[in-house]
N, C-alpha and C positions, 0 to 999 in steps of 0.2 A: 448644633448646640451641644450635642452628646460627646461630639468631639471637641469642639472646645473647651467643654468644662475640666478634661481629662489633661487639658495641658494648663492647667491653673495649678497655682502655688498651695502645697498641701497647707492647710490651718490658716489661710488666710482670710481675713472678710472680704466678702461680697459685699460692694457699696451697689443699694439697690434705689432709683428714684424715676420719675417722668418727667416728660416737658409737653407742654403745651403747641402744637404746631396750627395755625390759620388756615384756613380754604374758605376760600369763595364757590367752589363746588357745593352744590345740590344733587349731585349722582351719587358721591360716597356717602354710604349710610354710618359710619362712623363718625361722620362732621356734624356736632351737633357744639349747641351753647352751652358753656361751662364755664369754670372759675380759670381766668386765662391769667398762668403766671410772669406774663411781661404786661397784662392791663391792657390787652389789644378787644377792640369792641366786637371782632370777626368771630363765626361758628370756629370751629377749629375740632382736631382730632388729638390726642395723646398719644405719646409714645413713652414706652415704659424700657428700661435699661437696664442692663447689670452689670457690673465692672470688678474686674480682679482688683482689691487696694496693692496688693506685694507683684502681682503679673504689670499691673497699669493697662491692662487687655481687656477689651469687652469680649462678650461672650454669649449673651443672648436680649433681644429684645424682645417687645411685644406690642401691635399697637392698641388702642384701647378704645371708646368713643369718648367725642369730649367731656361729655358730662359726668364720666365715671370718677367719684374723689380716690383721691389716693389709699384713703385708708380700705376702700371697698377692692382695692386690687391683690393684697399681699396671700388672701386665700387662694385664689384660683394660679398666682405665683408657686406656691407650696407643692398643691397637686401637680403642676408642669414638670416642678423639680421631681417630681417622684415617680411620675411617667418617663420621662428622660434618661431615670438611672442616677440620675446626679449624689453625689456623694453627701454624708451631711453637711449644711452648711453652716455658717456665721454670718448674718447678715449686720450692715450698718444701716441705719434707714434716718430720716430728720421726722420733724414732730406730726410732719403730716399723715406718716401710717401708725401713729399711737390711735387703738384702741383697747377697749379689756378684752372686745373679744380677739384681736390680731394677738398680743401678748401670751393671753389662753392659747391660741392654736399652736404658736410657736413654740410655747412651753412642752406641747401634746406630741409634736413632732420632733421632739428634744432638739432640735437648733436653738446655739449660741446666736446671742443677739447684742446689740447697741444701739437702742433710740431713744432722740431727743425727745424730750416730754415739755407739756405747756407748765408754766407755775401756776396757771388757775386749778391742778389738780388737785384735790381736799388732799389725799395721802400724800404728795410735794409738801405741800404748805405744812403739814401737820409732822413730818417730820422735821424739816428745816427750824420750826418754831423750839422743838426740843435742842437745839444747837445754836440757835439762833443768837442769843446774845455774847458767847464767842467764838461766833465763825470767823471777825476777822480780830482774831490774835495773829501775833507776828509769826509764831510757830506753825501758821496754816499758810503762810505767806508763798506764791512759787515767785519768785523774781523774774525769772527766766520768761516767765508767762504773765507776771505782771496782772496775779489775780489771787486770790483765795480759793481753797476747794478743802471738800470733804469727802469720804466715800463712806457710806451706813448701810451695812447688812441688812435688808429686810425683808418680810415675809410678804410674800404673795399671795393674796388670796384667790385660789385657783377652780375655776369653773371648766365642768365641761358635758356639757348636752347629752344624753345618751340616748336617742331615740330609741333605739331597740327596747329598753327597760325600761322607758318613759322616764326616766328622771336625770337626774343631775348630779354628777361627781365633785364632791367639794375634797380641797385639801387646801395646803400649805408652801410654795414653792420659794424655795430660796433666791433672792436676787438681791441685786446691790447698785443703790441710788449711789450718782456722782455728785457731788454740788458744788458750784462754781459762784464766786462773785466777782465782778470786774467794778468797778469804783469809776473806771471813766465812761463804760456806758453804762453807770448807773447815772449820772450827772446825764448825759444826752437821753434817756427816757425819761428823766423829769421831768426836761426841760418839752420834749415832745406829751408829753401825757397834760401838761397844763395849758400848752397851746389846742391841743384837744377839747379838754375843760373846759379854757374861755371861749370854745367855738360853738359847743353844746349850748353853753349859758346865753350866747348873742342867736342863737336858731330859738332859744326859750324867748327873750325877751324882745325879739322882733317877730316873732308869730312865723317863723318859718321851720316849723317842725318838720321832720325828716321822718317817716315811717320807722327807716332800718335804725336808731339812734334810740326808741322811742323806752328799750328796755334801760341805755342808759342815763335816760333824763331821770326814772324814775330812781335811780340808783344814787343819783349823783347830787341831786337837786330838790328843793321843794319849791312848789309852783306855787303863787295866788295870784290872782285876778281879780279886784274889788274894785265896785264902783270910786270910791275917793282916791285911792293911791293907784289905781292902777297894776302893771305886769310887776310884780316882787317875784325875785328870783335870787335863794340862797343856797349855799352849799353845805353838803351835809358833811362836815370834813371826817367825822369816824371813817366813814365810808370812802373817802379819799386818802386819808390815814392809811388805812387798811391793804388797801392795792399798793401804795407808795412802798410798803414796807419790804413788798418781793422785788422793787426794781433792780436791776444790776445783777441779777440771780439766774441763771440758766442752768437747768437738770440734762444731765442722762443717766438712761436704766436699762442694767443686763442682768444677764444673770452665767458671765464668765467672769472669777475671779482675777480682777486687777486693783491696779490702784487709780487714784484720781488723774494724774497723769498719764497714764498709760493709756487710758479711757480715753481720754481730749486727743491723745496723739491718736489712734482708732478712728475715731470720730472725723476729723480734719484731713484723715486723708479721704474721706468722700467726696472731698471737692472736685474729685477726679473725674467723677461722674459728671459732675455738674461742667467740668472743663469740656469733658467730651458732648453734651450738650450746645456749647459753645462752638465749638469749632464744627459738629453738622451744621446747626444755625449758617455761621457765616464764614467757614471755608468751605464747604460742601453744600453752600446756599440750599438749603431749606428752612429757611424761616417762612418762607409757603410751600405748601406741596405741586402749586401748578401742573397737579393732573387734574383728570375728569373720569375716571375708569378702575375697578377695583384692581385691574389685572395691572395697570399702569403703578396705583399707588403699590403693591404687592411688589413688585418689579422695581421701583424706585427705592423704597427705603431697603430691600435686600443689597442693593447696590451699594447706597451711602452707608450699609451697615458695614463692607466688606471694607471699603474706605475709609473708615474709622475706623478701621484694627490698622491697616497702615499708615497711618497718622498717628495714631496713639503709639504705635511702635518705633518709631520714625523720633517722635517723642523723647519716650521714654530711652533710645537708643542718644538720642544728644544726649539727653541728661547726665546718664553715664559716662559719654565722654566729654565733659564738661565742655561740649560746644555752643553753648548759648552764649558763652563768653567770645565768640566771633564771630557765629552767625543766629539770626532768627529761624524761626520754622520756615517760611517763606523763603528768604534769602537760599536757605538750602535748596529749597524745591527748584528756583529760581535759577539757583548754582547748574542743576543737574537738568534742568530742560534743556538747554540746548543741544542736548547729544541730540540726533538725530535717526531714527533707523530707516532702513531702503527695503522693502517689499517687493520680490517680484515671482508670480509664477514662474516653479520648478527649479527656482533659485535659492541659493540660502541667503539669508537676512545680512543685510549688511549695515555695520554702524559706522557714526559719523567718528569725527577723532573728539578722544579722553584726554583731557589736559590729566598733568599731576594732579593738582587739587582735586579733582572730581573723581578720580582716582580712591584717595584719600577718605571722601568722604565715603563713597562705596566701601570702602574697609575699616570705615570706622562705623557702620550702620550693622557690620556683620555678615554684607553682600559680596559676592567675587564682584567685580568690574568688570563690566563687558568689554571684550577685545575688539579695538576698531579694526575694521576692515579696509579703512582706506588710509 
C-alpha cells in the first residue's frame, strides 16, 4: 500500500467507499448482518476501497465486518494513512461517511475533503433557505449540466475532544457548501415521496402499521379511531410542505476552495470506485466470497485486489486510446487470450503466434509484445 500510494497523481482525490460482499460461511468472523447495499438477505462482510480519481488506480483496501456503517470506518482509515507514511490526502466520500465527528477529524488532520451531505441537515436547510428564493435565477443556470448550483462560504463549527486536559477545543473552520438543483429529479422525488405518502396512509387506514414507519405516521398524519365514523386518516400538509420544499436539491461540503462545478466534476468522478466495485462483483466474480477460512478469504481478496489494478489499468489505458470505439473490455481480453505460452522444464517459455492486431493492442496498453517462438 506504501508503495502504491507513492505512484498516485500528486493533488489528486482519493475516491474512498465500500461494498457489501454475501457469505454463507459461519467460520469467518467478519460475516455478520448489516445494511447490504444490493438488498441481499445473506450475512455478508465489507470491503472498503480507495481509488486514485486522476491515476484511475486502486491502491489500498480493507475488509471490515458486515455490520460496521460507513461512517464508523473513516477514523481507523485516517490512522492507516498515517502509519503507512502516506502523504496528505484529499478525500471524496458520498453521504454515508458524513458525520460531525468524521468532518471534525478530518479537519484535525488537515485533509481536503468532498462529501455528499443529506438535506435533512438543520445547517443545509438553513443555509439554502437564505438563497432560496433565487436559487433558480437564469444566471445560476449551468446548461451543460442542466441544473442550478450555488457555492456559500461557511463556518464550521469545530470540535475536538481533548482527553488529556478533559475538555473540548472549540473554533471556527472555514468550509464551503455546494448546492445543486436539478428540476427533473425534483419532479421524480415528488412523484416517489407521495407514492410513499398514500402507502403510509393505506398501512394507517387498514390497520397495518409497520413498526420501522411508525416515526413517520406521526409526522405525516393524524390518526382517529371513533366508535361512529370509524379509522379518519388526515394529512398534516405544513409538514409535507415542508420536506417537499428541499426536493430536487443535493449538497456537498469541503473545505478546498473551488467552485460549484468544479465541486460536481470532483465528486462524479468517484464513480470510479463504484465501477471498480463493479467489475470485482462480476468480472472477478465475487459477488460471494465462496470460501470458508480466514487464510483462504485473506488470500482471495489480495488476489482480486492485484486483479483490479490490472483491469482498471487495462481500462483506463483503452480510454486513452480511444478503443472503446472498437472494442469492449472483454472483446480485448477476448482478443489476447488466445496467445498461448508452452512451459517446459530447463526450457525457455515458448509462445504461440501474435497476429498484428494483438500486436497492436499490446502497444497500445503500453506492453512490449511478446515475441512468438513458433
Amino acid at each position: 500500500f506504501h508503495l502504491q500510494a507513492k505512484r498516485r497523481t500528486d493533488n489528486e482525490y482519493w475516491a474512498y467507499d465500500t461494498t457489501s460482499i454475501s457469505s454463507a460461511s459461519e467460520l469467518l468472523r467478519q460475516v455478520q448482518y448489516g445494511k447490504n447495499k444490493e438488498d441481499d438477505k445473506m450475512p455478508q462482510l465489507n470491503l472498503a476501497l480507495v481509488f486514485g480519481e486522476e491515476s484511475n488506480l486502486p491502491f489500498y483496501y480493507r475488509k471490515l465486518a458486515g455490520n460496521v456503517p460507513d461512517c464508523r470506518t473513516l477514523l481507523h482509515l485516517l490512522s492507516e494513512f498515517d502509519v503507512l507514511g502516506f502523504p496528505k490526502a484529499k478525500m471524496v466520500m458520498d453521504r454515508g461517511f458524513y458525520s460531525e465527528a468524521n468532518i471534525n477529524e478530518l479537519l484535525k488532520n488537515h485533509i481536503k475533503f468532498l462529501i455528499s451531505t443529506k438535506m435533512t441537515i438543520s445547517f443545509v436547510r438553513n443555509e439554502l433557505d437564505v438563497i432560496y428564493d433565487g436559487f433558480r435565477d437564469a444566471a445560476h443556470f449551468y446548461d451543460e449540466y442542466g441544473l442550478y448550483a450555488h457555492t456559500v462560504p461557511i463556518e464550521w463549527e469545530y470540535r475536538q475532544k481533548r482527553p488529556y486536559k478533559k475538555d473540548v477545543l472549540t473554533d471556527k473552520k472555514r468550509c464551503y457548501l455546494h448546492l445543486y438543483y436539478n428540476i427533473e429529479q425534483a419532479a421524480e422525488e415528488e412523484v416517489t415521496f407521495d407514492r410513499h405518502l398514500m402507502k403510509l396512509r393505506r398501512e394507517l387506514l387498514e390497520d397495518r402499521r409497520v413498526a420501522d414507519n411508525e416515526t413517520q405516521y406521526q409526522k405525516y398524519f393524524l390518526y382517529k379511531d371513533t366508535p361512529k365514523r370509524g379509522v379518519q386518516v388526515s394529512v398534516i400538509q405544513d409538514a409535507v410542505n415542508r420536506d417537499k420544499r428541499y426536493l430536487g436539491y443535493f449538497t456537498l461540503l469541503g473545505n478546498e476552495k473551488m467552485d460549484a462545478m468544479q465541486a460536481l466534476e470532483t465528486y462524479r468522478n468517484k464513480d470510479a470506485v463504484e465501477k471498480a466495485f463493479g467489475n470485482l462483483k462480476e468480472r472477478l466474480s465475487m459477488r460471494r466470497m465462496l470460501v470458508s477460512s480466514e487464510k483462504s478469504l485473506d488470500g482471495k481478496l489480495f488476489i482480486q485486489f492485484i486483479a483490479l489494478i490490472y483491469l482498471s489499468y487495462i481500462k483506463k489505458r483503452m480510454q486513452e486510446k480511444r478503443l472503446f470505439g472498437t472494442y469492449t473490455l472483454q472483446e480485448v481480453f477476448d482478443k489476447l487470450d488466445s496467445i498461448e505460452c508452452y512451459e517446459n522444464q530447463g526450457r525457455q517459455m515458448r509462445v504461440s503466434e501474435v497476429t498484428a492486431k494483438q500486436r497492436q493492442l499490446y502497444l497500445d496498453m503500453g506492453i512490449t509484445p511478446p515475441k512468438s517462438s513458433l
